[in-house]
N, C-alpha and C positions, 0 to 999 in steps of 0.2 A: 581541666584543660592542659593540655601538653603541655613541654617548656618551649618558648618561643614562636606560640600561638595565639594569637590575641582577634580580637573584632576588628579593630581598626591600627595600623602602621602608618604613623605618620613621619617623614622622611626629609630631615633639616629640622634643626633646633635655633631657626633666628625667630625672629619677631613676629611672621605670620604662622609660622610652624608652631610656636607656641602658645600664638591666640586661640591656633585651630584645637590644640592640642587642651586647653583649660576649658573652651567653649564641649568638647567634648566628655571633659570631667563629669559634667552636668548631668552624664548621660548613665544609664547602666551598661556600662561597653568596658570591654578590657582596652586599654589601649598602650599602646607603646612608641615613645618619638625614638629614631634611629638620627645620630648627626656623626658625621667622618671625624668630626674634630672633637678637642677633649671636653669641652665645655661648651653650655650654651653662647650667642650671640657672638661668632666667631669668624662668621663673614660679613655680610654686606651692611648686618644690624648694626654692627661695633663700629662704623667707620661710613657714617652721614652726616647730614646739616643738621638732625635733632630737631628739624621743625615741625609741627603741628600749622600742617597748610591751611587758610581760610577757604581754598575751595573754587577760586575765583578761573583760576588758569586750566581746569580739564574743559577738555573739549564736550560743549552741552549735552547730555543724552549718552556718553560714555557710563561706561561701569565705573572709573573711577572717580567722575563726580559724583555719582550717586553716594557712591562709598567715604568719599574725602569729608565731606559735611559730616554724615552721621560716623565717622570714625574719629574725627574733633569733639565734637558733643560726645562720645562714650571715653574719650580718653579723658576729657575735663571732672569726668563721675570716678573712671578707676582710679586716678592717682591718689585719691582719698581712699577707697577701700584696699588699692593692693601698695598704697603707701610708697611712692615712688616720684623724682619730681619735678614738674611741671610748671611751667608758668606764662600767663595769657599777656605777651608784650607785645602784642598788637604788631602788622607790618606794612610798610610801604613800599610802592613801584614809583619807581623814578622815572619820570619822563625828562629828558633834555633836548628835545627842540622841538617846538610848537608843530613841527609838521608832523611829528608820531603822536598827539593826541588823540589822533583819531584810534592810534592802536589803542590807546589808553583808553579811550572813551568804550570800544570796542572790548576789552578786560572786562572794564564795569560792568558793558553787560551781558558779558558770559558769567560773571561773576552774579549778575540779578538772578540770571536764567535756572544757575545753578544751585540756587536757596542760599546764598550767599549775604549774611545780615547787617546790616548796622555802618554797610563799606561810603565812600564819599571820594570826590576827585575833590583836590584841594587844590591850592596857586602854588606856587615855589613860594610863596614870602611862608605862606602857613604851614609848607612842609618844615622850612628852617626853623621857625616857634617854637615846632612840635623836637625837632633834630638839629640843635645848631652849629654840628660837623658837617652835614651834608655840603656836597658843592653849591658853588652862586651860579652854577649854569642849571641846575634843577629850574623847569616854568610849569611842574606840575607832580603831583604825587595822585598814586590811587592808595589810603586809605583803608586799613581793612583791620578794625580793633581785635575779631574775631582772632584772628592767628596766636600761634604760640613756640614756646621754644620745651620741649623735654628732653630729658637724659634719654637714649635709645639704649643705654645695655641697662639702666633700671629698671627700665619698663622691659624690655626681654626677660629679666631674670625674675621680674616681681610676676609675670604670666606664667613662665616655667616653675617656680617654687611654685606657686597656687594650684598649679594643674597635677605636680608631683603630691603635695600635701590632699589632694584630693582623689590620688589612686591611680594617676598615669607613672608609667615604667620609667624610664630614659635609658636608653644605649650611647654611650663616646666610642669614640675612637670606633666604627662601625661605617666600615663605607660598602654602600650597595651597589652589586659589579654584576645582577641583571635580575631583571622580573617576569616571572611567565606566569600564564593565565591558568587555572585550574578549576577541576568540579568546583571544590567550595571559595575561590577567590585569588587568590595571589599566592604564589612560591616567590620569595624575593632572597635573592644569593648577596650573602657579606663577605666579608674578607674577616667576621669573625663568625660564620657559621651562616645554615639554613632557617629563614622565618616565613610563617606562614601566616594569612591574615584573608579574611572576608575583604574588608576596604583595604585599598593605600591611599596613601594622602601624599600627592608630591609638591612640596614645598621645600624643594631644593636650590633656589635663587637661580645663579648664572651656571648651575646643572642642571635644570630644572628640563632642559630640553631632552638632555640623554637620555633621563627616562622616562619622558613622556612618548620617545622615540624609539623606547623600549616594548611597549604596550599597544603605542595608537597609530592607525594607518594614515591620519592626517599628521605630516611631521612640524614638529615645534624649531624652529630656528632661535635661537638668546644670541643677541653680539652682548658680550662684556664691554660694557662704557665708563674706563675710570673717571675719576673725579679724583681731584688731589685738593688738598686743604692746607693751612697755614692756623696753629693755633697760639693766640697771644695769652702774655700774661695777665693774671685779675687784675694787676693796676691799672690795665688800660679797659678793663670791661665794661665799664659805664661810658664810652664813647660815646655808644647810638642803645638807644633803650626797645628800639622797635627793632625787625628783623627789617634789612635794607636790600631788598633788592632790584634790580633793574628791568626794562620792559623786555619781556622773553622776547629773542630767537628763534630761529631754528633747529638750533641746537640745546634749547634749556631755557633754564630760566637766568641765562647770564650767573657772574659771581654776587654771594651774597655777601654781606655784612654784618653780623647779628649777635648778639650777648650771648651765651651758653648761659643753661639753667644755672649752671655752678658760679657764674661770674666771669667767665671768660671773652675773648672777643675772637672768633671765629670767623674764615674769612674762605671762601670760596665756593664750590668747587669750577674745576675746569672741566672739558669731556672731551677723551679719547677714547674712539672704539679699538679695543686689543683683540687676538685673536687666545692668549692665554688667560685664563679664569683664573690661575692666582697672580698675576700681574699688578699687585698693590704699591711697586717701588715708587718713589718721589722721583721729581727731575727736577733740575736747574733752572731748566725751559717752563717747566709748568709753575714753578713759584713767580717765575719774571710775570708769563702771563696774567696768574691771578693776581698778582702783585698791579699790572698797571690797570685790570678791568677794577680792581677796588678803590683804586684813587678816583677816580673817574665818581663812583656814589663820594668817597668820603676821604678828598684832599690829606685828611691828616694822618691815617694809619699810620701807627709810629711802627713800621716792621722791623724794626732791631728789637722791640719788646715779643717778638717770635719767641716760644719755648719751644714747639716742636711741629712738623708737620705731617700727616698722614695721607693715605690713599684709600680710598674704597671703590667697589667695582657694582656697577647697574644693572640688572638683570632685565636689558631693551627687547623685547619683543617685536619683529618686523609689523605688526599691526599697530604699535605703539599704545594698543590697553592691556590691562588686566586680563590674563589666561583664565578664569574661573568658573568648576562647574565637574559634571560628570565627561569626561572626555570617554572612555570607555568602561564596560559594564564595571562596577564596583571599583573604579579608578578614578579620583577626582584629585582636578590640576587648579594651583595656588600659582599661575607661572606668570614671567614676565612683570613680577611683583617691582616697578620702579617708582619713582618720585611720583605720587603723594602714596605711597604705600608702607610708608611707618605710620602714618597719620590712620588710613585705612584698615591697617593689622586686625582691630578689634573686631571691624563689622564684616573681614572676611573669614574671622574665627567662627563670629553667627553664622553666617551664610555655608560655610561648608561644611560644617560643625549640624548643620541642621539640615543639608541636604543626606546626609551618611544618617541621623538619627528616624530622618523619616522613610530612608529607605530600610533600613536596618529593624521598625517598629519598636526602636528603645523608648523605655520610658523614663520620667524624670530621678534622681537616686534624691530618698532621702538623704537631709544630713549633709550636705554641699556646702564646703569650709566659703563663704564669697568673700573672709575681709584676711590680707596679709601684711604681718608687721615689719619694717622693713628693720635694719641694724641702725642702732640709736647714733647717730652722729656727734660726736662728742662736743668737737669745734663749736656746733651751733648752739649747745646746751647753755644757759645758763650757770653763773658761778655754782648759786642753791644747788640748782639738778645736777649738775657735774659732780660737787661735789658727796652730794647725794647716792649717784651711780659709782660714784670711785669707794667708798665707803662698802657698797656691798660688795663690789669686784673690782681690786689693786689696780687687774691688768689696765683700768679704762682710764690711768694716770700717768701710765709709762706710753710715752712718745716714740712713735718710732719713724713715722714720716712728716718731718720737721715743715716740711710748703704748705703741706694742706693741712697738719697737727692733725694726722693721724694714730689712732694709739693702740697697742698691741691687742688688745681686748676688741676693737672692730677687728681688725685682720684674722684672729682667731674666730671671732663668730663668722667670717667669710666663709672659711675654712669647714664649720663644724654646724651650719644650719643645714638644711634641706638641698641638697644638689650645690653641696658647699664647695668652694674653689678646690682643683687640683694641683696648679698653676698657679703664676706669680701672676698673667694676663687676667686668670681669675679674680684672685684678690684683686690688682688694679679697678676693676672694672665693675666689683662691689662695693668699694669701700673708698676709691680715688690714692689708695698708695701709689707714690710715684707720677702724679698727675699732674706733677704742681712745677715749680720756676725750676729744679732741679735735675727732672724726668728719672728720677728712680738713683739719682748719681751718690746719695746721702745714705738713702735709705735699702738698698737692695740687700747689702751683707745682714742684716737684723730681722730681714722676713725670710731670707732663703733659710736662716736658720728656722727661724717659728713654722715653715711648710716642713722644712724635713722633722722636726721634733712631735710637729700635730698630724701628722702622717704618716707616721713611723719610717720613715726612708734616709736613705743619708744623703749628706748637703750634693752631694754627687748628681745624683736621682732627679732635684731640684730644674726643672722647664720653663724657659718663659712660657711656654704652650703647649704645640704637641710634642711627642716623644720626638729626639733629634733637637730640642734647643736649648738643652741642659746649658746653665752656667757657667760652670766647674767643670774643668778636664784635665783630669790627673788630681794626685793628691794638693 
């Protein structure tokens, strides 16, 4: 097979791109993920709520209820075998004034309708029992044990290693600047060369439309809807144990309030529709807002315990579901992938992953790696195993990111596993350097060194991400 020929091209390395992209591993197919940026999970995956939705909120008979449900129950299975993590802290909807019960009630049961388990409307006194931050104006909660909270760039990176370790390619720094139709499938033009491919796979988030409007005569519209966020320090993580959110809008699902898998206490998002797609900046105006819809669930948020806050952007669809399927011949669209669509990632990896296998007549590959081991966390080890693992290797003793007691031996396995970090955002976002009460302020001069040394480049060279955000300028 030629150079830069494969069976399938799949196009964005976030979180569905990747699902699509391991679900394909499966298969006997060449394939190759193409992402503009240097690293996986570098859009819309890196900067969510990190919920695992119970399913209750799509609209009955949508693609993404169908997908919401069986994409909780498949993420509940992988975190165990692609070792990445997870945890089932159940969530509530806040009702505060008896006349929206009906909306509430109405939740419940779209939430019945959509195989939604174990959920309950409960009183405000039993909402407080269960949460006793929550305000004294709550007269009612919906109940839904089922929900959970995951890390989003663990679970990106733990799908992309598994799919790489199983014989898919990756391309960085690869932006695709047009695709045309051919005898045998696709010519798709980069800005670092010509590739060819039978399938494309476009899982391009809030690009997703450009080239869908590349290929297909029905045109794809995406508004970019940010979401800005407020993240607090672990001391205040144990506020509220459930994800806390309020009765949706029109616009969302209101701001939430919810533990992070790590221990954190996370608090929003707001939504403005932008017309620029990388439009990730914070504002003053967006913290106030999330700032007063939060009090509103939960009186107490201490916001001076803020560390840092971020922005991510929503890839909305004017139809408001899930873009998915064969849009034109050997072209299949993952579009319009928004909220519950980290939850969903998995069962749209089966779903497309299986349409392209049975068009293609591939068969199953012996020999399919299914369990990945993620970098040993040190912090959480035990004294025994700690000192156990520092015994075979020094480095897993020396400290170098003081918040989270990070230690040079994780940030080098970031580094030197399977589509190991190139980037400092890289490390971050494998291992938690710089993640913690200090945001990198302690820790940055001791990893830029360990990238340029484990990489052979000098501290110069060193990026928070892509080329352009070097460190160090001048000697």
């Amino acid at each position: 097979m030629a150079m830069n020929t494969y069976d399938v091209l799949v196009i964005g390395a976030g979180v569905v791109g990747a699902a699509i992209a391991r679900e394909l591993s499966k298969y006997e197919l060449s394939v190759c993920v193409m992402e503009k940026d240097e690293d996986v999970c570098s859009g819309t995956s890196k900067a969510n709520s990190g919920i695992v939705h119970g399913g209750f909120d799509p609209a009955v008979g949508s693609v993404m209820a169908a997908m919401n449900i069986r994409g909780a129950e498949l993420i509940r299975k992988l975190h165990k075998t692609l070792d990445f993590p997870y945890k089932q802290n159940g969530a509530m909807v806040l009702c505060f004034d008896e006349a929206d019960r009906p909306a509430l009630e109405d939740l419940y049961d779209r939430g019945v309708r959509n195989g939604v388990k174990d959920m309950a409307i409960i009183s405000g006194t039993e909402a407080r029992a269960l949460e006793p931050a929550i305000s004294e104006e709550v007269v009612a909660a919906l109940h839904v044990p089922t929900s959970g909270v995951v890390c989003p760039f663990g679970m990106t990176i733990a799908l992309s290693e598994n799919a790489a370790d199983n014989g898919v390619e990756f391309r960085f720094l690869t932006t695709v600047t047009g695709i045309e139709k051919t005898a045998a499938g696709y010519e798709v033009k980069t800005d670092q060369g010509d590739f060819s491919a039978t399938y494309v796979v476009n899982a391009a988030g809030v690009y997703a439309d450009t080239l869908h409007n590349m290929v297909c005569e029905e045109p794809l519209h995406i508004i970019p809807r940010r979401g800005e966020y407020v993240l607090m320090d672990k001391e205040v993580g144990t506020l509220v144990s459930h994800t806390i959110f309020q009765l949706p809008s029109r616009k969302g699902k209101g701001v939430l309030v919810t533990p992070t898998v790590h221990g954190n206490l996370l608090v929003g998002p707001n939504a403005f529709d932008v017309e620029d797609r990388e439009a990730t900046d914070t504002t003053s105006e967006g913290l106030e807002e999330i700032r007063a819809q939060a009090l509103r669930s939960v009186p107490a948020i201490p916001f001076q315990k803020m560390i840092t806050g971020f922005a991510g952007l929503r890839a909305v669809e004017k139809s408001g579901d899930f873009i998915l399927g064969e849009t034109a011949d050997g072209f299949f669209d993952a579009a319009g992938i928004q909220s519950p669509g980290l939850t969903a990632a998995p069962v749209i990896g089966e779903y497309i992953a299986g349409l392209i296998a049975k068009k293609a007549a591939a068969r199953k590959k012996d020999g399919f790696l299914a369990v990945r081991k993620g970098i040993p966390e040190v912090a959480k080890l035990s004294p025994e195993e700690r000192a156990k693992l520092i015994a075979k290797r020094p480095d897993y003793g020396r400290i170098v990111c003081r918040c989270e007691n990070i230690s040079e031996g994780e940030i080098l396995d970031a580094m030197n596993r399977t589509l190991g970090a190139v980037s400092m955002d890289g490390v971050k976002r494998r291992v938690r350097q710089g993640m913690g009460r200090c945001q990198a302020g302690f820790c940055t001069p001791g990893t830029i060194e360990l990238i340029a040394k484990t990489l052979g480049i000098s501290m110069n060279e060193v990026a928070k991400n892509r080329p352009g955000s070097e460190f160090i300028m001048g000697e």
